[in-house]
KEKE-3310 file (N, C-alpha, C; in steps of 0.2 Angstrom, whole numbers, plus 5000, padded with zeros to 4 digits):
npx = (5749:5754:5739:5735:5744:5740:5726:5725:5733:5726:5715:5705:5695:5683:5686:5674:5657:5649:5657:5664:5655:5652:5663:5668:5659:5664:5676:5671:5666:5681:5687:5679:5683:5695:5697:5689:5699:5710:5719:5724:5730:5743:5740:5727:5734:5733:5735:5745:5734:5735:5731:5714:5701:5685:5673:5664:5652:5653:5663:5673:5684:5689:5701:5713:5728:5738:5751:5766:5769:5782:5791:5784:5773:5762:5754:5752:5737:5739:5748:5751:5750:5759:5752:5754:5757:5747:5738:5741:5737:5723:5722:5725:5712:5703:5708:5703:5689:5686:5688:5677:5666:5667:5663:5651:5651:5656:5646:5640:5646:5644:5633:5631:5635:5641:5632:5627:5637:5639:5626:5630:5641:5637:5639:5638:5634:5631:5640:5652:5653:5654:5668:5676:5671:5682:5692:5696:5703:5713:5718:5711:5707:5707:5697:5689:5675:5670:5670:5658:5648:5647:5642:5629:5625:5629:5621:5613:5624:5630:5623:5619:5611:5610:5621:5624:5615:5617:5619:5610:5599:5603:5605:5616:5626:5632:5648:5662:5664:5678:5677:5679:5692:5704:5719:5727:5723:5731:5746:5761:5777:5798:5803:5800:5791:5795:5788:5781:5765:5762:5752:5733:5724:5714:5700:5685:5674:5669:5656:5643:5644:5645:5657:5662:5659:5672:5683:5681:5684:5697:5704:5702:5707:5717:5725:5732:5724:5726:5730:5718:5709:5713:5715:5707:5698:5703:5709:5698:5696:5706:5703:5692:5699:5709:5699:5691:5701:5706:5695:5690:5682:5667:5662:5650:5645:5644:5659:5653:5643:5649:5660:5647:5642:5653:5655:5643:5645:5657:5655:5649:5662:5672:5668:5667:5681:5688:5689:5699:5709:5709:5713:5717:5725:5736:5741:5746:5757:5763:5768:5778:5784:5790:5798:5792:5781:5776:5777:5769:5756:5754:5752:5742:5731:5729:5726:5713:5707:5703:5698:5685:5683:5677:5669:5659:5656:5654:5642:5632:5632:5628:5615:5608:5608:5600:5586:5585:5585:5571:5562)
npy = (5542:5538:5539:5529:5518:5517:5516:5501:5497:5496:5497:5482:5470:5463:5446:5441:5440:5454:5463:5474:5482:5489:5492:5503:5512:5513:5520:5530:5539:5538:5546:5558:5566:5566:5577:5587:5589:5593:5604:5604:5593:5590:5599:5589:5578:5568:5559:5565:5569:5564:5560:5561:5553:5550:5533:5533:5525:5517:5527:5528:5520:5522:5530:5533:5540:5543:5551:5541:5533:5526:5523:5523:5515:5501:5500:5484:5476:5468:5474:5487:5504:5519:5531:5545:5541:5540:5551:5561:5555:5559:5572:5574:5570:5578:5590:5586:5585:5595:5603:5598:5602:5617:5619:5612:5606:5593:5584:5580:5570:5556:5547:5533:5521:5510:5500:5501:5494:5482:5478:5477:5469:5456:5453:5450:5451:5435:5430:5437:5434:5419:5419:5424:5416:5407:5414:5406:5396:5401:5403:5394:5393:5407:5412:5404:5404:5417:5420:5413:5419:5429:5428:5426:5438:5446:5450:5459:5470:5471:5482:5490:5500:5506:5511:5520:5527:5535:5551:5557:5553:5557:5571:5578:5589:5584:5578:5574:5557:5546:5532:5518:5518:5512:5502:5498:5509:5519:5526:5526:5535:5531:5524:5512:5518:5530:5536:5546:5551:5551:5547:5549:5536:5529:5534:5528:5526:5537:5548:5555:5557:5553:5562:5551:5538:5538:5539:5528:5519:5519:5520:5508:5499:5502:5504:5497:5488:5492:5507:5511:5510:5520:5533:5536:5545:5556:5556:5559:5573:5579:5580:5585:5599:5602:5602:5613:5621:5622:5625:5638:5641:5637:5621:5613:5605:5594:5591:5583:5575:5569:5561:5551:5547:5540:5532:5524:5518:5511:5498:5493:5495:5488:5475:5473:5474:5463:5452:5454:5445:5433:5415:5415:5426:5424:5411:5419:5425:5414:5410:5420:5427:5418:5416:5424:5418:5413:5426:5433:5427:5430:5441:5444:5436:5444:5455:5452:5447:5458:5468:5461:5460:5473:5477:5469:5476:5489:5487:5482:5493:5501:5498:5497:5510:5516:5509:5516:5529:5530:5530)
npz = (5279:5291:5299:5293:5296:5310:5309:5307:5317:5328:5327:5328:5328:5342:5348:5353:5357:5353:5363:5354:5356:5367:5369:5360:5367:5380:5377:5370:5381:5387:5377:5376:5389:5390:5380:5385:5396:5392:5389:5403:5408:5416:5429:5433:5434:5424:5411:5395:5378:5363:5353:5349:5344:5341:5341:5327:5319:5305:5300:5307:5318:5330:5340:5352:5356:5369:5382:5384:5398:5400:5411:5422:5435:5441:5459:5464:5471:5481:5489:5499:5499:5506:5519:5517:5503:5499:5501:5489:5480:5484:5483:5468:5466:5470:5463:5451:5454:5459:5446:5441:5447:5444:5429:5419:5409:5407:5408:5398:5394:5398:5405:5408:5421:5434:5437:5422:5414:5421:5415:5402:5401:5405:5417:5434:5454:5461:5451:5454:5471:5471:5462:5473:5484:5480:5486:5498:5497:5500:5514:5522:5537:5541:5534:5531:5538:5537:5524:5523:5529:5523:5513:5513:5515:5503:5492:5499:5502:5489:5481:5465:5464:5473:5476:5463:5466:5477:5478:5474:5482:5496:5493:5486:5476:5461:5456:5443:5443:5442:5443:5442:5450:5458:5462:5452:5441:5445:5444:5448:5450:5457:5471:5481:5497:5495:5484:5470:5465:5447:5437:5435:5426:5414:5411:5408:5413:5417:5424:5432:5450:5467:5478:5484:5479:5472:5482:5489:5483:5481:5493:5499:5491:5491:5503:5519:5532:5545:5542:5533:5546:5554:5548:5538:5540:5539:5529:5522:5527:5522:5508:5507:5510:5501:5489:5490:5492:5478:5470:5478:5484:5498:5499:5488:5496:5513:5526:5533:5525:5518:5525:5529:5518:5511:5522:5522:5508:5508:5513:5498:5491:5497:5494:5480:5478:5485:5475:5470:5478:5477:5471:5457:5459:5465:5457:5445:5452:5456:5444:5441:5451:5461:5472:5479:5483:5493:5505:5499:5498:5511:5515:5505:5512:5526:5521:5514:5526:5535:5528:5526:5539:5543:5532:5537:5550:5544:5537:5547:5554:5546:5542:5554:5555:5545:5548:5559:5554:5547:5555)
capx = (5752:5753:5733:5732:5744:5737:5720:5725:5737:5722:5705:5705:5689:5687:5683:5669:5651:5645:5662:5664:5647:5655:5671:5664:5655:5670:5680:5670:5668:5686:5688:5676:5685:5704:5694:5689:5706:5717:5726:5726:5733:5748:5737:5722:5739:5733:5741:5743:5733:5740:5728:5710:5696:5679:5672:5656:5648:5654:5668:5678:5686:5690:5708:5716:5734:5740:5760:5769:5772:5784:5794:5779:5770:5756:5756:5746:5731:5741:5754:5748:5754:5759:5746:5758:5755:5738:5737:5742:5728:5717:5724:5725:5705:5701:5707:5699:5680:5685:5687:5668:5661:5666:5662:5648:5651:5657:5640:5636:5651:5641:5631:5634:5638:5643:5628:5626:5643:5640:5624:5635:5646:5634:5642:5633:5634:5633:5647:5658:5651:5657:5676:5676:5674:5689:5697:5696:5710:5721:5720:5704:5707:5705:5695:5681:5670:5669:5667:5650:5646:5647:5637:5622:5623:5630:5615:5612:5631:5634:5618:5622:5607:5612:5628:5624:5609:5616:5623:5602:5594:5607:5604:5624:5628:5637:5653:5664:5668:5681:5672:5685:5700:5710:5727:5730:5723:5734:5753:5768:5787:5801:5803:5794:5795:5797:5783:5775:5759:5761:5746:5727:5723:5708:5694:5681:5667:5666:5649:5640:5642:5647:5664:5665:5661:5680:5685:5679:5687:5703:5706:5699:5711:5725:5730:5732:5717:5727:5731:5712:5706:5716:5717:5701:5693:5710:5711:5691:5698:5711:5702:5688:5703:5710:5695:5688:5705:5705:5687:5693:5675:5667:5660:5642:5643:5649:5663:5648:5640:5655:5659:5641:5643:5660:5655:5637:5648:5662:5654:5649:5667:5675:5665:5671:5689:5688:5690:5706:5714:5710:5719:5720:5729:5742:5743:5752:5763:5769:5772:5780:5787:5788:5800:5788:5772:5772:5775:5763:5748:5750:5749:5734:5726:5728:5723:5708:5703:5702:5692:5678:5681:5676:5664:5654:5657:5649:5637:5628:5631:5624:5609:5606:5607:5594:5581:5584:5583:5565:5560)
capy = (5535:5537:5538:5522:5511:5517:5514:5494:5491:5499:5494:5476:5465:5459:5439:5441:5445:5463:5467:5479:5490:5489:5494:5510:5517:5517:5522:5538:5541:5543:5554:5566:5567:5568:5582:5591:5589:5592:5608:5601:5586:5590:5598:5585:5572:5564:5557:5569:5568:5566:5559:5558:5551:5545:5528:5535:5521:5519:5532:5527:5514:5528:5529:5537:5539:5546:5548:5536:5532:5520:5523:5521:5509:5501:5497:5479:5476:5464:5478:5493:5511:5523:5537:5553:5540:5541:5558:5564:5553:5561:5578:5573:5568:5584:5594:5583:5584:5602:5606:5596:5606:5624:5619:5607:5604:5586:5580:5577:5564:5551:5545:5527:5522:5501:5497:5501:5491:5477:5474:5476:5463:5452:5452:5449:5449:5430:5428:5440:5431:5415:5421:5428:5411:5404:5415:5404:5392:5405:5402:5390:5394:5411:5415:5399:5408:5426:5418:5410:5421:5437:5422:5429:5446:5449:5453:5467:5473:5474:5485:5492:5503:5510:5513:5524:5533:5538:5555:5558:5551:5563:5579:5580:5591:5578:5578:5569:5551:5543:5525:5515:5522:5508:5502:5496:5514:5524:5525:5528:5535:5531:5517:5509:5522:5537:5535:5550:5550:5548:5549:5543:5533:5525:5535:5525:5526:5545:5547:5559:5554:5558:5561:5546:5533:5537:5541:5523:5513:5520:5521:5502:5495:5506:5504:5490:5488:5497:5514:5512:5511:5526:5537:5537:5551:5562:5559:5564:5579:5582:5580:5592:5605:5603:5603:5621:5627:5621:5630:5644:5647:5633:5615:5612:5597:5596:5583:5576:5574:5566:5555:5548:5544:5537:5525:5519:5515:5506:5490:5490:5496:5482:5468:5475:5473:5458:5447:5454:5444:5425:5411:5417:5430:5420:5409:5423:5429:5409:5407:5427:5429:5410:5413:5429:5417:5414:5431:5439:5426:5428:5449:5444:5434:5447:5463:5451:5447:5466:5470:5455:5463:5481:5477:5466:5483:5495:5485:5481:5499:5506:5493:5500:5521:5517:5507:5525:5535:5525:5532)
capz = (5281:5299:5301:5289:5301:5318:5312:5307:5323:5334:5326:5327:5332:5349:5348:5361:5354:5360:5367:5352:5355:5374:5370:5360:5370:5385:5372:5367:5386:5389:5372:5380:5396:5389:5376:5391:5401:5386:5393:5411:5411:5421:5435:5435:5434:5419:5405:5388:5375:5356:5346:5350:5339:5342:5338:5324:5315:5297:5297:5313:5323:5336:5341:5359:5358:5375:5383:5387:5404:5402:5417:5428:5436:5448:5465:5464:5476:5486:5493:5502:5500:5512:5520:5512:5496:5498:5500:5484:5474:5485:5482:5463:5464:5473:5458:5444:5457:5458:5438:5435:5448:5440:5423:5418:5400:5407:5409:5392:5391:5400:5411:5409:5427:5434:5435:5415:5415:5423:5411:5396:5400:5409:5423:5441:5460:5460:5448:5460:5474:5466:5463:5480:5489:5480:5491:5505:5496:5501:5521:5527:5544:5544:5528:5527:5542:5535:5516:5522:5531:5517:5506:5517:5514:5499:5489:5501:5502:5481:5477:5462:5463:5479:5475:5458:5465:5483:5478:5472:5490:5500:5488:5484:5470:5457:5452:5439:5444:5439:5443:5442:5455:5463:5461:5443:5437:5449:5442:5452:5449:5463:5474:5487:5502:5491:5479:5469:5460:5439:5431:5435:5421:5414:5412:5404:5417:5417:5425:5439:5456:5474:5481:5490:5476:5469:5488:5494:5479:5481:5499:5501:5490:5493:5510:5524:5535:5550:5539:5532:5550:5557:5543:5532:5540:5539:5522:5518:5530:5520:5503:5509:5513:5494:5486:5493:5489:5472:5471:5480:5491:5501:5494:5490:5501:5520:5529:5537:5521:5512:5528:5531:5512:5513:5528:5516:5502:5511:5510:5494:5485:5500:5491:5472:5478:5488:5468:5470:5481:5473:5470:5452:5457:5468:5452:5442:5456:5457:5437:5439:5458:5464:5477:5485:5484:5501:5508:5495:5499:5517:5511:5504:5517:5531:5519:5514:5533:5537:5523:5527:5545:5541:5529:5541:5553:5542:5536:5552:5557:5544:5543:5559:5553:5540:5552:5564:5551:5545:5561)
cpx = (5752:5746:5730:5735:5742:5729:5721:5728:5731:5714:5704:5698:5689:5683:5677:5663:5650:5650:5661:5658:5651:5662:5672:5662:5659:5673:5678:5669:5674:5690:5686:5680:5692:5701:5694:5694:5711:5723:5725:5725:5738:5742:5732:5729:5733:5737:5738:5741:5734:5736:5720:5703:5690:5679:5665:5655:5650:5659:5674:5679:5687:5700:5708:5724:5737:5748:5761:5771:5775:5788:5789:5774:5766:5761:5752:5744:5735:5745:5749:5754:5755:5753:5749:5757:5750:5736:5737:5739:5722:5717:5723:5715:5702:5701:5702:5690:5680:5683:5679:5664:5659:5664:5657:5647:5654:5651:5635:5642:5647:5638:5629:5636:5638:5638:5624:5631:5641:5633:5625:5638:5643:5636:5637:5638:5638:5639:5652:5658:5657:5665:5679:5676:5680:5696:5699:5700:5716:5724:5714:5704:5703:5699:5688:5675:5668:5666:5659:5646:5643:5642:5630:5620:5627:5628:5614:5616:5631:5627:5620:5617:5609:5618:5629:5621:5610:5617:5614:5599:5600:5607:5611:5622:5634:5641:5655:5666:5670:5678:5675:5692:5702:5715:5729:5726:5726:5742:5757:5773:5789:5800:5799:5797:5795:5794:5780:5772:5761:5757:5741:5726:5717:5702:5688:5674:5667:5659:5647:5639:5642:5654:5665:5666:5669:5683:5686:5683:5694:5706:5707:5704:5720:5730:5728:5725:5719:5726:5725:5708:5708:5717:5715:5699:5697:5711:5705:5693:5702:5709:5694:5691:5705:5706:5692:5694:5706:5698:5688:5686:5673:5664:5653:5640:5648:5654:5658:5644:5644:5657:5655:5641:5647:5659:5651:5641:5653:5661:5654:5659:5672:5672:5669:5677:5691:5691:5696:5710:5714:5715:5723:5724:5738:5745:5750:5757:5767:5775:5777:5785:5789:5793:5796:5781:5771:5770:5769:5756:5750:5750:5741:5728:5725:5723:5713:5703:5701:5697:5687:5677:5677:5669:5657:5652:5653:5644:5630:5628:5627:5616:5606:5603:5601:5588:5580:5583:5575:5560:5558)
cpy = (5533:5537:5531:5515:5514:5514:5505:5491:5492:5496:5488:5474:5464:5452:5436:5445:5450:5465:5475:5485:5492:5494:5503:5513:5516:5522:5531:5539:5543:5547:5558:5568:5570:5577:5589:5593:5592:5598:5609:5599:5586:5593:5595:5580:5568:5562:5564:5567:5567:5567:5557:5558:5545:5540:5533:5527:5520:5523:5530:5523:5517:5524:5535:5537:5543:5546:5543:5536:5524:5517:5524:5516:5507:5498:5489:5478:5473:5469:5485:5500:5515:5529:5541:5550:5541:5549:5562:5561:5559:5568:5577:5574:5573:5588:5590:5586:5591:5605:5602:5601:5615:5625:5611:5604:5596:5581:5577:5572:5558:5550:5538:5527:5512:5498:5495:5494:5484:5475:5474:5470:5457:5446:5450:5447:5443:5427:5430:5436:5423:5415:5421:5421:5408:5405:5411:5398:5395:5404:5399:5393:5400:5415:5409:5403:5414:5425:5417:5416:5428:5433:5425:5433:5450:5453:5459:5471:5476:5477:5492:5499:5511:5515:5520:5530:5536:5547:5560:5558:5557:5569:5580:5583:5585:5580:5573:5564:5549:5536:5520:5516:5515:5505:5502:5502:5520:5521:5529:5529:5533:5525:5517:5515:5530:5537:5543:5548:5553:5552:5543:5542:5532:5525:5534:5525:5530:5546:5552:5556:5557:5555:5554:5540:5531:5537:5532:5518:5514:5519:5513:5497:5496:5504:5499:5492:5494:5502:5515:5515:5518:5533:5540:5543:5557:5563:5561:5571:5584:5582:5585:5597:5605:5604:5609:5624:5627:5625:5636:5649:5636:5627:5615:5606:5598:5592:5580:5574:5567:5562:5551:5545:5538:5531:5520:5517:5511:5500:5488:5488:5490:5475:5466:5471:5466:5452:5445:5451:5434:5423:5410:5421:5427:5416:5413:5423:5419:5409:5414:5427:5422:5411:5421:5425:5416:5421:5437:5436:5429:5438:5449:5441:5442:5454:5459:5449:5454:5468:5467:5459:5469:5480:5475:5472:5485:5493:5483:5489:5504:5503:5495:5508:5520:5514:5514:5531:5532:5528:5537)
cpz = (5288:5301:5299:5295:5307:5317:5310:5312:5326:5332:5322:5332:5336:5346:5350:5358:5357:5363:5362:5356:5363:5376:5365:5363:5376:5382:5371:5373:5389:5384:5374:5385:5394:5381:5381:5395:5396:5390:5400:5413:5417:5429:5437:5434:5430:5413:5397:5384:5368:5352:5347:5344:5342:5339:5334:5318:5307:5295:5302:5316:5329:5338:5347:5359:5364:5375:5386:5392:5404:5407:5424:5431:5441:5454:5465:5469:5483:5492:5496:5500:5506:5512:5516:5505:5492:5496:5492:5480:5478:5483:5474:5461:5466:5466:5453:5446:5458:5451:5437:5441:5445:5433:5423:5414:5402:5408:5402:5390:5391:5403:5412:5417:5429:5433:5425:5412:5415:5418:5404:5394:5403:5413:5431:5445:5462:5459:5453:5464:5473:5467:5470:5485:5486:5483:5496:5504:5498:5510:5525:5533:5545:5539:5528:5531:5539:5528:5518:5525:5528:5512:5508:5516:5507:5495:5489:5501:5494:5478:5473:5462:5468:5478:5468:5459:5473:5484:5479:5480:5493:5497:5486:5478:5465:5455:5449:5443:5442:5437:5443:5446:5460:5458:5454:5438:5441:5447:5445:5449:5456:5466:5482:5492:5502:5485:5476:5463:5451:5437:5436:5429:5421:5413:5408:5406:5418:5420:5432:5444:5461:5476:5483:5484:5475:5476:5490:5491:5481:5487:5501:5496:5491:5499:5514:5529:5542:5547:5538:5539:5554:5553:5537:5534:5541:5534:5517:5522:5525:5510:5500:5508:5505:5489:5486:5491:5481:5468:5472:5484:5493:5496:5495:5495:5507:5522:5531:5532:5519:5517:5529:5520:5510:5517:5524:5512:5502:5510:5504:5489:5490:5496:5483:5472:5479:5482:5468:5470:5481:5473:5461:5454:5461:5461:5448:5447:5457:5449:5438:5443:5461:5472:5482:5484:5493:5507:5504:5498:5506:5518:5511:5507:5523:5526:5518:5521:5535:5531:5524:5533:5546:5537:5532:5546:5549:5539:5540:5555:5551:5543:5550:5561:5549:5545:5558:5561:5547:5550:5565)
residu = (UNK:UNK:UNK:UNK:UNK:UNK:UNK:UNK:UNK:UNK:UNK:UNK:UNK:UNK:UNK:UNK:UNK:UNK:UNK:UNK:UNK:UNK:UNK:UNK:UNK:UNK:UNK:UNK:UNK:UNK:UNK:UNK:UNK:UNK:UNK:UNK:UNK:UNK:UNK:UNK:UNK:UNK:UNK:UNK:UNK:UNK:UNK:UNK:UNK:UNK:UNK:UNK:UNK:UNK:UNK:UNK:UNK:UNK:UNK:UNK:UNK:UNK:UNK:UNK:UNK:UNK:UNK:UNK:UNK:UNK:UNK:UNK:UNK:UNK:UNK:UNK:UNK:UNK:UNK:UNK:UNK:UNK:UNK:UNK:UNK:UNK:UNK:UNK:UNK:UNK:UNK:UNK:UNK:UNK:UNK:UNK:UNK:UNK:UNK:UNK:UNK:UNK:UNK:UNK:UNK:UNK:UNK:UNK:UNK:UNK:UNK:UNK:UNK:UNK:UNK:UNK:UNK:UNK:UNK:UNK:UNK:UNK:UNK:UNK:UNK:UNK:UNK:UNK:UNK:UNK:UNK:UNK:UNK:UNK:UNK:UNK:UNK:UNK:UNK:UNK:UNK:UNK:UNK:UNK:UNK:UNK:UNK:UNK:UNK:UNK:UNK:UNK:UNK:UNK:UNK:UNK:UNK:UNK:UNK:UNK:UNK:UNK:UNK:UNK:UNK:UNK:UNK:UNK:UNK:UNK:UNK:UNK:UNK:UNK:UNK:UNK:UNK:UNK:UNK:UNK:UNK:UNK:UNK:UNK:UNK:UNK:UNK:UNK:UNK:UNK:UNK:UNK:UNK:UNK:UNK:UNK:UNK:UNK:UNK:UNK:UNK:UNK:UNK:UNK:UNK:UNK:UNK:UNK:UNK:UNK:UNK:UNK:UNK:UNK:UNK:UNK:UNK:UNK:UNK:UNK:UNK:UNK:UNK:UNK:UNK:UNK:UNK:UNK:UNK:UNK:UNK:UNK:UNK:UNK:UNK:UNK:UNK:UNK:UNK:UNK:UNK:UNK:UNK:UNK:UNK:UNK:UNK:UNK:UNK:UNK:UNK:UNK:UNK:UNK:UNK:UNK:UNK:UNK:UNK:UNK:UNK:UNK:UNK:UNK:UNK:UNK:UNK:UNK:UNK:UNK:UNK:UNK:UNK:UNK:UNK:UNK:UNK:UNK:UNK:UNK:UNK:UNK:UNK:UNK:UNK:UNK:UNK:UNK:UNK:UNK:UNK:UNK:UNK:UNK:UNK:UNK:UNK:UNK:UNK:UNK:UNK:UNK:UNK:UNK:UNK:UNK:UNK:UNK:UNK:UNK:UNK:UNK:UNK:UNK:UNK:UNK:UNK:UNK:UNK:UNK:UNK:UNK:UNK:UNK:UNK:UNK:UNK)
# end
């Protein structure tokens, strides 16, 4: 009785031609993944498992029941977290990128990775792109110059190719990526201040990559642009350091490895994020929050300015490493 109503509440149609084959094929990436994790959820901070079942053609609609975090919750893009907050994802992500280096049986879950993704959903650049200047409703002044400006280069910033295949160009050993790590898949208990890490959720883009991918997503939407700038190379410091002891001998890859990765990758997962901070998303917080829209947009203008800053930074810095390293 119980497997007849879970599979009618759960395996409904989506609207959307080719979503299903789409939502499949996530679907059976993050049953492999929660298959592999099953007894070590608590120390990868994942959510438990109950009930998992593939999508198969003909027999299955696939079904994921996980625990309920109902006493947990995100931090949204717009707000930042503390550094100590931070730490304990990256300490979290340490163990997860330590458990697929000692065991390799996660490589057959998938190797789908964004750029499989985005031609799934037939998504693009442009379209980001797009979103991305209706940021500049949020604060002309200080946002129209940096928009036009990023319309230049963004082609070369969101290379999806670069981004999947840098672990490959630099010889890194690959671990498990999550693929997906910023805010609305990092769940918190506790109040602002006194935050601890939940569960990472969300693992749908499971795929072989290098540290930093997950490093660069999470860092970059997590925290205020001051914390990012003071703090980023203390928390690859410190995710080096937990990651070897979780191993329990040295990592196949060095901190100059994982930092020179980390700096390459910053522009692109700065561009990702960037959608974020739209005037759709001010919309919701007026019909939701109406008397925090001002202190929230102008949240979101400053985190968006430092982000366009930084980005332009390491974009012009590393476009100047590659021309020297050519050389």
């Amino acid at each position: 009785m119980l497997c007849s109503y879970v599979h009618s509440a759960f395996a409904r149609k989506s609207k959307y031609p080719g979503d299903n084959v789409n939502n499949f094929q996530v679907h059976n990436t993050e049953c492999g993944f929660y298959e592999l994790s099953e007894s070590l959820a608590e120390k990868l901070k994942v959510p438990k498992a109950f009930v998992i079942e593939r999508f198969v053609e003909g027999y299955s609609k696939g079904i994921l029941i996980l625990e309920d975090l109902f006493d947990a919750y995100i931090v949204p893009t717009y707000n930042s977290i503390t550094v100590d907050e931070a730490t304990q994802v990256i300490d979290a992500l340490s163990a997860v990128h330590a458990h697929s280096l000692c065991n390799d049986s996660w490589l057959r879950i998938s190797k789908a990775d964004l750029k499989d993704l985005f031609v799934a959903i037939n998504e693009s650049p442009e379209r980001m792109m797009q979103v991305l200047e209706l940021s500049a409703d949020l604060d002309h002044e200080r946002l129209d110059e940096k928009i036009k400006k990023l319309r230049g280069i963004f082609s070369d910033v969101f290379d999806l190719d670069f981004e999947g295949n840098l672990y490959k160009q630099m010889g890194l050993k690959p671990v498990m990526i999550h693929g997906d790590l910023w805010c609305s898949n990092v769940m918190w208990r506790g109040e602002e201040g006194s935050r601890y890490l939940a569960a990472l959720i969300d693992w749908q883009l499971v795929h072989p990559g290098c540290p930093s991918q997950d490093l660069a997503r999470f860092i970059t939407c997590a925290l205020s642009g001051e914390d990012r700038r003071k703090h980023s190379e203390n928390l690859l410091e410190r995710y080096l350091t937990k990651l070897e002891e979780n191993l329990g001998h040295k990592a196949p890859f060095t901190l100059e490895q994982i930092k020179e990765s980390f700096f390459r990758l910053l522009p692109f997962h700065i561009f990702f994020v960037l959608p974020c901070f739209g005037p759709l998303v001010l919309h919701q917080v007026q019909k939701t929050m109406p008397e925090k829209c001002d202190s929230i947009r102008a949240a979101m203008v400053d985190k968006t300015v430092a982000l366009l800053d930084d980005l332009f930074y390491y974009h012009e810095l590393n476009s100047k490493r590659a021309i020297f390293n050519e050389h």
